[in-house]
MMTF fields as JSON, N, C-alpha, C and O atoms, coordinates in Angstrom:
{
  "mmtfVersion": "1.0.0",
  "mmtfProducer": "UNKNOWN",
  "numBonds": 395,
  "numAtoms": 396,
  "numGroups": 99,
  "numChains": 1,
  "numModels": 1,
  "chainsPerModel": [1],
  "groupsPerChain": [99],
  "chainIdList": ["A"],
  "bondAtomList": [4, 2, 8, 6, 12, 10, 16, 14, 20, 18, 24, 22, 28, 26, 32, 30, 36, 34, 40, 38, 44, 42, 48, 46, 52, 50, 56, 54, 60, 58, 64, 62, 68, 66, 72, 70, 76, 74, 80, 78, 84, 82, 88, 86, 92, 90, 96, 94, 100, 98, 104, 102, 108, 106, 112, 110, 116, 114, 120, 118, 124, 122, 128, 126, 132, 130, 136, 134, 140, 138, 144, 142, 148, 146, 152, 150, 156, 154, 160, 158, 164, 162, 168, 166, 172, 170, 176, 174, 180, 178, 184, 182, 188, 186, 192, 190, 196, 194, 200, 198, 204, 202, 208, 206, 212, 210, 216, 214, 220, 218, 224, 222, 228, 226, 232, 230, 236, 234, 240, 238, 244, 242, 248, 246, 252, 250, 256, 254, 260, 258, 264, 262, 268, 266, 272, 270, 276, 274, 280, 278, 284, 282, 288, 286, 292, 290, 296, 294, 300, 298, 304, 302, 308, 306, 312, 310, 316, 314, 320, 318, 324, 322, 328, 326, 332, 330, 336, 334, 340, 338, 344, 342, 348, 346, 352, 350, 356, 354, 360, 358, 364, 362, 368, 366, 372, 370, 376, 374, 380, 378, 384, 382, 388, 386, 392, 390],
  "bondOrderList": [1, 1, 1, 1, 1, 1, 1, 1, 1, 1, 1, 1, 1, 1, 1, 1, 1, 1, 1, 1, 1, 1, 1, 1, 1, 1, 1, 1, 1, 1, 1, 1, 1, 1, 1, 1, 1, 1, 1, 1, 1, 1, 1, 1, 1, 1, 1, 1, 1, 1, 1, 1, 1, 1, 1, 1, 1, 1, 1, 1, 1, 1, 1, 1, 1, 1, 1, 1, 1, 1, 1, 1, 1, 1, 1, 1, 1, 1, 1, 1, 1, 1, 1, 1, 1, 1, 1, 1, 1, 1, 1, 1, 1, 1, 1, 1, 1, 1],
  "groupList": [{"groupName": "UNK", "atomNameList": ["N", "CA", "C", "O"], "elementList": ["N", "C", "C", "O"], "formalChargeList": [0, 0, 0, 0], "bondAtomList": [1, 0, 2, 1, 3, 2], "bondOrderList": [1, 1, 2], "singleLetterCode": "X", "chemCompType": "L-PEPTIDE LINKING"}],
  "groupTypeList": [0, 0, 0, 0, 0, 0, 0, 0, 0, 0, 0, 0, 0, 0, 0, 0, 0, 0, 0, 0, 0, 0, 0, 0, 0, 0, 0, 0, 0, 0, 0, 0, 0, 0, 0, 0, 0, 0, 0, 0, 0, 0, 0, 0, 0, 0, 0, 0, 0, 0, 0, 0, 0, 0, 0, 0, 0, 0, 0, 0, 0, 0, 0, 0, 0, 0, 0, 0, 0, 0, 0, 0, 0, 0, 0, 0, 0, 0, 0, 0, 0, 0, 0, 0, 0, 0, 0, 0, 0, 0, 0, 0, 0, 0, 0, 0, 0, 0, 0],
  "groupIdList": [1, 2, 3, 4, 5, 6, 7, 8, 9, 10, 11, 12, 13, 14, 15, 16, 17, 18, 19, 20, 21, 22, 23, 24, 25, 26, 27, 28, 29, 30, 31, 32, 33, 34, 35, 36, 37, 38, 39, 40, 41, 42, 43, 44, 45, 46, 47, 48, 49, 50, 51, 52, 53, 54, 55, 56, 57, 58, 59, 60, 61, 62, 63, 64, 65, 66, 67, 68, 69, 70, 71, 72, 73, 74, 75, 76, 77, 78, 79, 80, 81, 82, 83, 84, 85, 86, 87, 88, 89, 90, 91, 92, 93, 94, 95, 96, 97, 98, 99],
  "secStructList": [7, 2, 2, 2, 2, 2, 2, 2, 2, 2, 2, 2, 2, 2, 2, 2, 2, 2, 2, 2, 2, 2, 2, 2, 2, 2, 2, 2, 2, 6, 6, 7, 7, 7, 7, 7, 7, 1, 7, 3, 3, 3, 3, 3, 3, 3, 6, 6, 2, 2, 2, 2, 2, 2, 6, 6, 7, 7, 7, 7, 1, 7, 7, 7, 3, 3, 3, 3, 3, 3, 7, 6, 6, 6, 7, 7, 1, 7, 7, 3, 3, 3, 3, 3, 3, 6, 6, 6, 6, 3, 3, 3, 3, 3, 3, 3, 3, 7, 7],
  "xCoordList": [0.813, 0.0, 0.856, 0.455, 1.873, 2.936, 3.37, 4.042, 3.058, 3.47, 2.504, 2.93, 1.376, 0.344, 0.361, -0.066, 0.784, 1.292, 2.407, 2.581, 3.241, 4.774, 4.675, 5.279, 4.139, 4.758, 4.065, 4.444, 2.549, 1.568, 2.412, 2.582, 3.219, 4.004, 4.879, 4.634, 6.017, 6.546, 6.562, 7.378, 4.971, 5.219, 4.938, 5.34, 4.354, 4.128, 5.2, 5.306, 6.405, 7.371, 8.232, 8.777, 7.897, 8.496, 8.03, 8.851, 6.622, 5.847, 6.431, 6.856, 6.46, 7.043, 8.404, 8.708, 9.013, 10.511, 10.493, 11.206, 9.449, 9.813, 9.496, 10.048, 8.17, 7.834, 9.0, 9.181, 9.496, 11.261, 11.87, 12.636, 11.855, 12.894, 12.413, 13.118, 11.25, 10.791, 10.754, 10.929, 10.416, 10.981, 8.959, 7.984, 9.058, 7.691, 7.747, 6.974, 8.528, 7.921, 6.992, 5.823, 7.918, 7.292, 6.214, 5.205, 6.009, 4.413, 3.592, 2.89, 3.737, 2.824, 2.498, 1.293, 3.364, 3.593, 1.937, 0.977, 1.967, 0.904, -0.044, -0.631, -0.897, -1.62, -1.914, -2.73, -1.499, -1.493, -2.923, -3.192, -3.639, -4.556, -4.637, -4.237, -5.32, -4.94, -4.976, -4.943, -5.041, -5.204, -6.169, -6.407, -6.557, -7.467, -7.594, -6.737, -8.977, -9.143, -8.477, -9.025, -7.396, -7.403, -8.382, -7.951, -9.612, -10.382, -11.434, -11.98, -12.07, -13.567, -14.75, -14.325, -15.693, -16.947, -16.979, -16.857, -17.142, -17.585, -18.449, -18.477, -19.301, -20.539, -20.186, -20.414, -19.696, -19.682, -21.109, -22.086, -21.001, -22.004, -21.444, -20.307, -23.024, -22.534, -21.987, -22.897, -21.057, -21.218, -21.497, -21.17, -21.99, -23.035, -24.144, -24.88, -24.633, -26.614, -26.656, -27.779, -25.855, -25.835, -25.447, -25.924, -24.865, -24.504, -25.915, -26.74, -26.052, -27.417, -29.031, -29.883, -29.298, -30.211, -30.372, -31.426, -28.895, -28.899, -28.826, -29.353, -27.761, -27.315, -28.732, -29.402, -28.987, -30.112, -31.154, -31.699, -32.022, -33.398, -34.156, -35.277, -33.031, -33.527, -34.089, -33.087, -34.914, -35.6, -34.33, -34.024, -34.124, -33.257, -34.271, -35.206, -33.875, -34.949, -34.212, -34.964, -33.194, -32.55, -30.726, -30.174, -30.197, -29.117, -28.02, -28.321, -27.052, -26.594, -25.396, -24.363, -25.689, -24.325, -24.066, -24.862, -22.599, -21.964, -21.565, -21.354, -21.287, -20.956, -19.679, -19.891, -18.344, -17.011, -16.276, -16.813, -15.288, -14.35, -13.276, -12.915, -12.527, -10.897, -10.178, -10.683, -8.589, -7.722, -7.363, -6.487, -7.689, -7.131, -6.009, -5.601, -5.133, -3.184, -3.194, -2.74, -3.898, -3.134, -4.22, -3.766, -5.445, -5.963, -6.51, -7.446, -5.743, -6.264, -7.472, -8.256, -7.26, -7.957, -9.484, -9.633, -10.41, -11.429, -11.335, -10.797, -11.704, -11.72, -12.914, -13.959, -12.326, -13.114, -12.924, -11.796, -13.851, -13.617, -14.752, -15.533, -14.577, -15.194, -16.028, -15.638, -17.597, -18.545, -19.873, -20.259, -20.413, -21.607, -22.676, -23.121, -23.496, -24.441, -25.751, -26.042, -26.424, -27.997, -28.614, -29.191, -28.838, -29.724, -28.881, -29.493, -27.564, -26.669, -26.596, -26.451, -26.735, -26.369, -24.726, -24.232, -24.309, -22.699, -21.708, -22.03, -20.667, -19.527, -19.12, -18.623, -19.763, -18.823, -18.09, -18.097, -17.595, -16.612, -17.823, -18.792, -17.441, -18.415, -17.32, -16.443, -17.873, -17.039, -17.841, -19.029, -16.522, -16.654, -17.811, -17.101, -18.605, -19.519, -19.853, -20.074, -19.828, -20.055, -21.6, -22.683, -21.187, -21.942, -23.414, -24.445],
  "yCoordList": [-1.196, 0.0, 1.259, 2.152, 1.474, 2.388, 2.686, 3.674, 2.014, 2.245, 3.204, 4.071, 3.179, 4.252, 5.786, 6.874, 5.582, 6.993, 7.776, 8.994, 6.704, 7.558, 8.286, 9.359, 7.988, 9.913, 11.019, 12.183, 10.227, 11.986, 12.474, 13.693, 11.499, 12.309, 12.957, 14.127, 12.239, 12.829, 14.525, 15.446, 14.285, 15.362, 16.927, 18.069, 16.6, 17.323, 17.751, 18.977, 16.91, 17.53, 18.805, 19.855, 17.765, 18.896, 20.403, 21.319, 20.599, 21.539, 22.471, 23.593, 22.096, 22.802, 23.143, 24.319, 22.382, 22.932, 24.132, 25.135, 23.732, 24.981, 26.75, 27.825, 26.185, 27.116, 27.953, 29.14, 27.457, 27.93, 28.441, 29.246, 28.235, 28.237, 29.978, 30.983, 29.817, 30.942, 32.639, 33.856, 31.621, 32.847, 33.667, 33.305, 34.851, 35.708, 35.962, 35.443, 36.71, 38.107, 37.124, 37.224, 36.399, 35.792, 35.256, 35.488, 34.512, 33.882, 35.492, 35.952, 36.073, 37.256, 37.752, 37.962, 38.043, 38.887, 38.51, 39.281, 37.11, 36.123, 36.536, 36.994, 36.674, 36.67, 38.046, 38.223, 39.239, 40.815, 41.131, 40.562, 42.09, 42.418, 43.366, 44.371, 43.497, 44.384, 45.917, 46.197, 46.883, 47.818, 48.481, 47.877, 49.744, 50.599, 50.584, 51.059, 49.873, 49.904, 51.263, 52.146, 51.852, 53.253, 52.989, 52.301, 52.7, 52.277, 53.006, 52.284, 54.232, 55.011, 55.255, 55.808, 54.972, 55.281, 56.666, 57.372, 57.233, 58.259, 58.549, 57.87, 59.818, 60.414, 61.378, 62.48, 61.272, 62.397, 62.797, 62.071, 64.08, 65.272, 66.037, 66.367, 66.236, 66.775, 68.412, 68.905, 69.216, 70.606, 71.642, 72.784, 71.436, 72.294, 72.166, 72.899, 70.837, 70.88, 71.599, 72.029, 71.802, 72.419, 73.838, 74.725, 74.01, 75.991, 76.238, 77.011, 75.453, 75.719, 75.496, 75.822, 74.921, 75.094, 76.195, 76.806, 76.483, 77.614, 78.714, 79.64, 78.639, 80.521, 81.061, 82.051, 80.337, 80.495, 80.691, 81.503, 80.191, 79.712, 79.017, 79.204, 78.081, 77.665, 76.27, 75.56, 75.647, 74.718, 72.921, 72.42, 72.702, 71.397, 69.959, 69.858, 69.023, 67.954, 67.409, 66.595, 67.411, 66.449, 66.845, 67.683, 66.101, 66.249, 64.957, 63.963, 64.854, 63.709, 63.236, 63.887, 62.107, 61.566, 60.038, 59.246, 59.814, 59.103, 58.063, 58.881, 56.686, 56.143, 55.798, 55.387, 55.683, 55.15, 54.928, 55.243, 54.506, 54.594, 55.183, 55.319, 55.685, 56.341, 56.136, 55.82, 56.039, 55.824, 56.609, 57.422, 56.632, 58.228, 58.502, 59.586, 57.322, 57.734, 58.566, 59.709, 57.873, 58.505, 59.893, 60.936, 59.823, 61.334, 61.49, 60.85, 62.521, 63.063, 64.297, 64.743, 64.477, 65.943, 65.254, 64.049, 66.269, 65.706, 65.354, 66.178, 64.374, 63.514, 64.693, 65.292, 64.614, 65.28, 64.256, 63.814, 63.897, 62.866, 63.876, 64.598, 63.672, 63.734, 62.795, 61.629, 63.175, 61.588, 62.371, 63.526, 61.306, 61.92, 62.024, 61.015, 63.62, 63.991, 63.77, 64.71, 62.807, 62.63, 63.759, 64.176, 64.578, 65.829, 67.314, 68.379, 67.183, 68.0, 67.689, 68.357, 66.31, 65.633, 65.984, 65.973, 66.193, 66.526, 65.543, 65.159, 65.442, 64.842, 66.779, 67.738, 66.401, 66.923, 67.061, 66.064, 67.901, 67.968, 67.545, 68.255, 66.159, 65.643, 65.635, 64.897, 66.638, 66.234, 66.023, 66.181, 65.486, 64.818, 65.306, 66.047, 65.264, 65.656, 64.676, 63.465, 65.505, 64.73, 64.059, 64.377, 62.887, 62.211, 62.598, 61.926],
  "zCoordList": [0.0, 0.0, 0.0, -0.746, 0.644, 0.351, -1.086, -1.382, -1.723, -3.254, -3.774, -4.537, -3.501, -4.264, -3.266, -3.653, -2.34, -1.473, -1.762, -1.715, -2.116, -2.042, -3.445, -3.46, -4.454, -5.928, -5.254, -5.119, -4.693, -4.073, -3.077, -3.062, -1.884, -1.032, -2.056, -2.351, -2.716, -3.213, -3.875, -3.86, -4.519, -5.37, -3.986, -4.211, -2.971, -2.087, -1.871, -1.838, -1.642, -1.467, -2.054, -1.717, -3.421, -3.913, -4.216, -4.256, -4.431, -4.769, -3.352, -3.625, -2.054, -0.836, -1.497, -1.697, -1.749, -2.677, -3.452, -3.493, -4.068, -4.584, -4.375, -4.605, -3.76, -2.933, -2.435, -2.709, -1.942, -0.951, -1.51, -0.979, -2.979, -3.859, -4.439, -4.533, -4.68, -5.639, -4.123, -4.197, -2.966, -2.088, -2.007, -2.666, -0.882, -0.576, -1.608, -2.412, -1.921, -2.959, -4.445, -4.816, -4.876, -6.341, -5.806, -6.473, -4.684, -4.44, -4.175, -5.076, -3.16, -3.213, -4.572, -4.714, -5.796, -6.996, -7.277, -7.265, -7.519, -8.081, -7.835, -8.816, -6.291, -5.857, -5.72, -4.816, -6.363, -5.801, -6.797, -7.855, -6.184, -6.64, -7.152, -6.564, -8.789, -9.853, -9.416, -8.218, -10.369, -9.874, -11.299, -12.345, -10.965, -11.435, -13.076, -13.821, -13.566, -15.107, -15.518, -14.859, -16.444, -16.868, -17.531, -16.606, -18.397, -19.189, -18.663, -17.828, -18.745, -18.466, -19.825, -20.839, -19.786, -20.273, -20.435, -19.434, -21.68, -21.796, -22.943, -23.969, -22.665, -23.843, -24.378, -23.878, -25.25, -26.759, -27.126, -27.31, -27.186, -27.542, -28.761, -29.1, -29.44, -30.803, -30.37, -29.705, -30.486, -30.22, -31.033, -30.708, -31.925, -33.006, -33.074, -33.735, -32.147, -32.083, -30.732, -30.469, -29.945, -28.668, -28.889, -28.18, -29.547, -30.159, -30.667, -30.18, -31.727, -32.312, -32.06, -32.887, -30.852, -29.761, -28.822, -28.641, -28.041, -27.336, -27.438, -26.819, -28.711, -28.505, -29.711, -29.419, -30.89, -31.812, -31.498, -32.246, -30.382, -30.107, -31.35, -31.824, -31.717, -33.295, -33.075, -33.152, -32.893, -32.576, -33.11, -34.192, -32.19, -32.691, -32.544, -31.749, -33.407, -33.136, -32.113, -31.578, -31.569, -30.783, -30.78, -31.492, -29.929, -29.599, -29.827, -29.165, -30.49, -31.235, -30.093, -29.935, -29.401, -28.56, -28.937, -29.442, -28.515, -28.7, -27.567, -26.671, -26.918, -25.875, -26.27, -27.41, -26.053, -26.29, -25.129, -24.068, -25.114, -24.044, -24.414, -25.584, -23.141, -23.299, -22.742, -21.665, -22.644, -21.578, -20.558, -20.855, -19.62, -18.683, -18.585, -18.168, -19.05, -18.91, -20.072, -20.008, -21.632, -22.304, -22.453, -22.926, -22.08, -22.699, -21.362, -20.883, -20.745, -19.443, -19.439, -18.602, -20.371, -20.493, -21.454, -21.656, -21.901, -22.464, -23.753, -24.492, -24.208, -25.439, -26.717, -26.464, -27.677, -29.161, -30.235, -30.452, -30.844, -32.202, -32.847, -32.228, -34.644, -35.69, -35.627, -35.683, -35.472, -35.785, -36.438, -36.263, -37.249, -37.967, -37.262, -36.716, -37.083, -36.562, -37.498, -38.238, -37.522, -38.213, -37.822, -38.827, -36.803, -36.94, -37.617, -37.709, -38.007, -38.946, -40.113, -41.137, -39.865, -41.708, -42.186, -43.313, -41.29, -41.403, -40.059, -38.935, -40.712, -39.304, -39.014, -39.605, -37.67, -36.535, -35.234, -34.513, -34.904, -33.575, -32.184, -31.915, -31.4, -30.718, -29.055, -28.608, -28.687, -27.19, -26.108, -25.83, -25.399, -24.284, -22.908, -22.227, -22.516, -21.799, -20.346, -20.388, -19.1, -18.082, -17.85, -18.339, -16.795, -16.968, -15.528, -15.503]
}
């Protein structure tokens, strides 16, 4: 009966081996818990159906937004893309707007 015990001891052993071997820090490394998605949700707003609602009193059918994401490392500041406005019928300048 010792014969079907001794590789599982064995391998116990060794797995403790190595354990030893690799030392705290590399077992902690493993187990460390991630840190902060840079990855945020944001809504792009058309900014010419919003000029042209407010400052006009020109009747707009609606207001054209966008859902995307951005990186906060690399664009800290507020995000602007070119995207096509259906109530302009034109691509325009669509920024970033809080939520």
């Amino acid at each position: 009966s010792n014969f079907y015990f001794f590789p599982f001891s064995f391998l116990l052993l060794r797995i403790e081996e190595e354990k030893k071997e690799l030392g705290e820090s590399k077992i902690q490394r493993r187990f460390m818990p991630k840190g902060k998605n840079p990855r945020v949700t944001v809504i792009l707003e058309c900014t010419s159906c919003v000029r042209n609602g407010a400052d006009k009193k020109k009747e707009s059918p609606g207001i054209s937004r966008y859902i995307t994401q951005k990186n906060r490392h690399n664009t800290p500041g507020r995000l602007e893309l070119k995207k096509f406005c259906p109530y302009c019928y034109k691509h325009t300048i669509h920024g970033e707007i809080k939520k």
